[in-house]
ZAZALUM-408137 format. One record per atom (N, C-alpha, C, O, CB): chain; atom name; x negated, z negated, y. Coordinates in steps of 0.2 Angstrom, whole numbers, plus 2048, in hexadecimal, padded with zeros to 3 digits. Glycine has a CB too. Layout:
! ZAZALUM-408137
  mol  atom    x    z    y
    A    CA    X    Z    Y
...
***
This chain:
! ZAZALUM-408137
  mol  atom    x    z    y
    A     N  6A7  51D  FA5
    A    CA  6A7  524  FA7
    A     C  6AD  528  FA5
    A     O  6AF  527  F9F
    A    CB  6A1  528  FA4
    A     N  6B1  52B  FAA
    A    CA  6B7  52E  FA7
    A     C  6B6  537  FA4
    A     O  6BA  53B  FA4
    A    CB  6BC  52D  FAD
    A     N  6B0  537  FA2
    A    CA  6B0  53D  F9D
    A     C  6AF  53E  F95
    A     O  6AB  53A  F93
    A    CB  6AC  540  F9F
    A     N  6B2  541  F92
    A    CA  6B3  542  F89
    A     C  6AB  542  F86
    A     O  6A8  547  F85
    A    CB  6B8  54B  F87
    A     N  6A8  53C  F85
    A    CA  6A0  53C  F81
    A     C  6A1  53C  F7A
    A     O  69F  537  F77
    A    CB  69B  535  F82
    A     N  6A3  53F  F78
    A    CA  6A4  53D  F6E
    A     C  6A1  547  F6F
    A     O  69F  54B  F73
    A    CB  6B1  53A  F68
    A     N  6A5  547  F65
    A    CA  6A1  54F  F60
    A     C  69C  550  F63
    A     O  69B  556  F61
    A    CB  6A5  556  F61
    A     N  699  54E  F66
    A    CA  692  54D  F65
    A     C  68C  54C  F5F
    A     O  690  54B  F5A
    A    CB  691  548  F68
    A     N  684  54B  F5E
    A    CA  680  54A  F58
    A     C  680  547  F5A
    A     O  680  548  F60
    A    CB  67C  54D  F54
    A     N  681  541  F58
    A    CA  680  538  F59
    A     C  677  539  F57
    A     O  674  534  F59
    A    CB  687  532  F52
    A     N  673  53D  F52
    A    CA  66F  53D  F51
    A     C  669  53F  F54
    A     O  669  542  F59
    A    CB  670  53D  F4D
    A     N  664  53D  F52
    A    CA  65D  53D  F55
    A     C  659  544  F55
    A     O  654  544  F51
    A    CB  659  538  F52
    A     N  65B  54A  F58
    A    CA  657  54F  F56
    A     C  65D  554  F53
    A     O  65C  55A  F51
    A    CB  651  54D  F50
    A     N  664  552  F53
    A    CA  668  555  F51
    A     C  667  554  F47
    A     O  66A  558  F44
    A    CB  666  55C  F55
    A     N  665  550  F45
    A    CA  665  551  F3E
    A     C  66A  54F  F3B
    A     O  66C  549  F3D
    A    CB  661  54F  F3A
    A     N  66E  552  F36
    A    CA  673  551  F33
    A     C  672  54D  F2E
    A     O  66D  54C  F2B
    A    CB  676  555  F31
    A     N  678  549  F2D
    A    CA  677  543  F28
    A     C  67B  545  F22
    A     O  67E  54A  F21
    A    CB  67A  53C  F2A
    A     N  679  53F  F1C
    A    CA  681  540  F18
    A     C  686  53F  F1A
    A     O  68B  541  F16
    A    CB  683  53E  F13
    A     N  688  53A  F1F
    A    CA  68D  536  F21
    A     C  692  53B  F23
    A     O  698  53B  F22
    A    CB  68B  530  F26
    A     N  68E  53F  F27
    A    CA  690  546  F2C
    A     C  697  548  F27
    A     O  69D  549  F29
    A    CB  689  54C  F2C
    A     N  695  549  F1E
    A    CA  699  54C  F1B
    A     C  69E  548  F17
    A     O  6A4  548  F16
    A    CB  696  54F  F17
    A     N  699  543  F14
    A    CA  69D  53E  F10
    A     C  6A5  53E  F12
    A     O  6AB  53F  F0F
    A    CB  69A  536  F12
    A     N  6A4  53C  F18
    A    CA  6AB  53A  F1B
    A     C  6B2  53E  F19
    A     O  6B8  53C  F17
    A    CB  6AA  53A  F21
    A     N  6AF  545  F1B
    A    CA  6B5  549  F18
    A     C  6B6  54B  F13
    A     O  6BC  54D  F11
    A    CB  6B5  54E  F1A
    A     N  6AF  54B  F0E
    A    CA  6B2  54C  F07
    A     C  6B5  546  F03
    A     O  6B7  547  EFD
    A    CB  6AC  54F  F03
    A     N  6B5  53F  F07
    A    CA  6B9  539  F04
    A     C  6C1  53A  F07
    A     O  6C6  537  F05
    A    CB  6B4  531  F06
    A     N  6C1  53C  F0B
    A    CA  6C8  53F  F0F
    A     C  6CC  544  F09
    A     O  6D1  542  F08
    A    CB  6C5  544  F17
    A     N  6C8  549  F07
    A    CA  6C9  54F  F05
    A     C  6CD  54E  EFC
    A     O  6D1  551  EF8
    A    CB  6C1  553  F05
    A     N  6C9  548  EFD
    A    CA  6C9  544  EF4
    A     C  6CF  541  EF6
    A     O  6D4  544  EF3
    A    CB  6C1  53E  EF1
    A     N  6D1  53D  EF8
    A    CA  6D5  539  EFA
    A     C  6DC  53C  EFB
    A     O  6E1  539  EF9
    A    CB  6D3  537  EFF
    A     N  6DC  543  EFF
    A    CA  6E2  546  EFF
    A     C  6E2  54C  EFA
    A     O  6E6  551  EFB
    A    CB  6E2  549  F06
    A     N  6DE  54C  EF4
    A    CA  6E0  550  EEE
    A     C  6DF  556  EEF
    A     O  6E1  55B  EEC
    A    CB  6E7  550  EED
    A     N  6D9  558  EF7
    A    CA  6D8  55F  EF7
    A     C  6D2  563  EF2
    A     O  6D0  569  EF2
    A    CB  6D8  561  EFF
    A     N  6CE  55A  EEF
    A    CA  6C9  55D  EEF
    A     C  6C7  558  EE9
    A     O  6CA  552  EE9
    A    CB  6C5  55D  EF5
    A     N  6C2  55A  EE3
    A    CA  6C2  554  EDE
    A     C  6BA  555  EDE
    A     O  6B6  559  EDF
    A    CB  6C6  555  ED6
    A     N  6BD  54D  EDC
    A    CA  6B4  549  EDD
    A     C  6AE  54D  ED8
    A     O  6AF  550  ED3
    A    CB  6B5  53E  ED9
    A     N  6AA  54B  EDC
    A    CA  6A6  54F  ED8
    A     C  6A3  559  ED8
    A     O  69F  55C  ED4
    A    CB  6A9  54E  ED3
    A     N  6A7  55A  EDC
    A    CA  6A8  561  EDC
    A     C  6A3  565  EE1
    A     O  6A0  56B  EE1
    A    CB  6AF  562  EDD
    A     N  6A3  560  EE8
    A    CA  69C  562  EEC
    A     C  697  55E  EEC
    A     O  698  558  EEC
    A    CB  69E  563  EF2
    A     N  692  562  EEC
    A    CA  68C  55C  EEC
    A     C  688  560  EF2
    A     O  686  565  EF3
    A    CB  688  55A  EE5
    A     N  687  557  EF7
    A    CA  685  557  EFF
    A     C  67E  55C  F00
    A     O  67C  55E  F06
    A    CB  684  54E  F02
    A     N  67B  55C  EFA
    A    CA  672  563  EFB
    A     C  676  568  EFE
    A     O  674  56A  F03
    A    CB  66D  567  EF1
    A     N  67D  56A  EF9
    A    CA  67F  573  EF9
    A     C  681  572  F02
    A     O  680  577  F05
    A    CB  689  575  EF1
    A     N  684  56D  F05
    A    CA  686  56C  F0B
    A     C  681  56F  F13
    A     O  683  572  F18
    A    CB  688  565  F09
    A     N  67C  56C  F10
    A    CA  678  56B  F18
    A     C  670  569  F16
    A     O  66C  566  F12
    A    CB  67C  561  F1D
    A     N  66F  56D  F1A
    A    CA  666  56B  F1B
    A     C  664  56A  F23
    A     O  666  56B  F29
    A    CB  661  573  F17
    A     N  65F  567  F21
    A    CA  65C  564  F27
    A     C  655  567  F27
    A     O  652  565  F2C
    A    CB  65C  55B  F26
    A     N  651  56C  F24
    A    CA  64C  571  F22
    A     C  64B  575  F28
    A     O  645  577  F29
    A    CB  64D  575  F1B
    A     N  64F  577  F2C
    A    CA  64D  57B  F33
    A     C  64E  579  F37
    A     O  64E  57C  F3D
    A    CB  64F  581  F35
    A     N  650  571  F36
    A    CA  651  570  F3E
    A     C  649  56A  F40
    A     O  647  564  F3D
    A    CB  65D  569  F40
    A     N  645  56E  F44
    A    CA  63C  56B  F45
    A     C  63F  565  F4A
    A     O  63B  562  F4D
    A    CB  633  572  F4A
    A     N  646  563  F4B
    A    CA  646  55E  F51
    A     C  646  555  F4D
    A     O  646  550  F50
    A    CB  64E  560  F58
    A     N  645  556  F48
    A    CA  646  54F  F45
    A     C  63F  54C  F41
    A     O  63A  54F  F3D
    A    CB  64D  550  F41
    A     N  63F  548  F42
    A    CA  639  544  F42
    A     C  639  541  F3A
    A     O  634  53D  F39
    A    CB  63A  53F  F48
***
């Protein structure tokens, strides 16, 4: 298909993962913008109002 399918929820019901975050706060750590330890993924995201996930 020649149309743009990504940034999409890759997930089921739309639920967010950790992976979702992980990624950029090991990016973040990596470029010194951000020190380890300082966010933690609870303070980030909840998945508590979304009734689409199973």
């Amino acid at each position: 298909m020649p149309y743009f399918k990504s940034f999409g929820v890759p997930t089921t019901g739309g639920e967010i993962i950790e992976g979702d975050f992980t990624i950029w706060i090991d990016w973040l750590i990596e470029k010194g913008e951000l020190e380890e330890g300082v966010i933690e993924l609870d303070d980030l995201y909840t998945n508590e109002f979304n009734d689409y996930i199973q």
